[in-house]
Legacy VTK file of the C-alpha trace (Angstrom):
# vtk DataFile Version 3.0
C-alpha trace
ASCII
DATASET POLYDATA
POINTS 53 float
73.902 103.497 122.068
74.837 107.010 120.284
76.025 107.731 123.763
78.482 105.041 124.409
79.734 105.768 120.905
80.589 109.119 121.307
82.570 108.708 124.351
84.309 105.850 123.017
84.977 108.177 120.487
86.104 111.254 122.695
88.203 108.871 124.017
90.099 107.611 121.308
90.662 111.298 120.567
91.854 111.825 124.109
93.863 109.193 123.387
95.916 110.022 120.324
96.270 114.043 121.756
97.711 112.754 125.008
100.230 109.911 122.564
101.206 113.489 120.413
101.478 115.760 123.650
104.018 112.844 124.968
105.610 112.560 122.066
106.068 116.627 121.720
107.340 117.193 125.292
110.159 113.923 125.037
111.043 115.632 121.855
111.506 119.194 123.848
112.865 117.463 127.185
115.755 115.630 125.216
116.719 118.582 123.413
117.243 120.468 126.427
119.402 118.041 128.082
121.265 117.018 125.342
122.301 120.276 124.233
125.468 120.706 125.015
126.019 124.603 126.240
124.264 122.784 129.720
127.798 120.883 130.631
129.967 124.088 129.634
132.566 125.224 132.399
132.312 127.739 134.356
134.510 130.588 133.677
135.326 132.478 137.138
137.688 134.041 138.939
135.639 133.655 142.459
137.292 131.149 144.426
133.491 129.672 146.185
132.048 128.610 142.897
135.689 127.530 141.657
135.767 124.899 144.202
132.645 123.091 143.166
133.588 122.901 139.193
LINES 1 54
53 0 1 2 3 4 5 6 7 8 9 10 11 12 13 14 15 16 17 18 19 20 21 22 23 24 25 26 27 28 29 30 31 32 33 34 35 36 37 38 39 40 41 42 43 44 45 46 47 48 49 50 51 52
């Protein structure tokens, strides 16, 4: 019985660390792409990379 317990217990921990991990890295993702200097133009004078801004 002690040994059911603890896994049900490791995994409730496993749980909740995965929920915070998820919750860490949406945090980290959204902030990337939501930053703004991303979508800044280009500034160039070369002609190849002109044509695809």
């Amino acid at each position: 019985m002690a040994v059911i317990m603890k896994n049900a217990l490791d995994n409730t921990k496993r749980s909740v660390v995965n929920q915070k991990l998820n919750k860490v890295l949406v945090n980290i993702y959204f902030n990337m792409f939501s930053s703004e200097s991303i979508f800044k133009p280009i500034e160039t004078e070369e002609q190849e990379v002109k044509k695809y801004v």
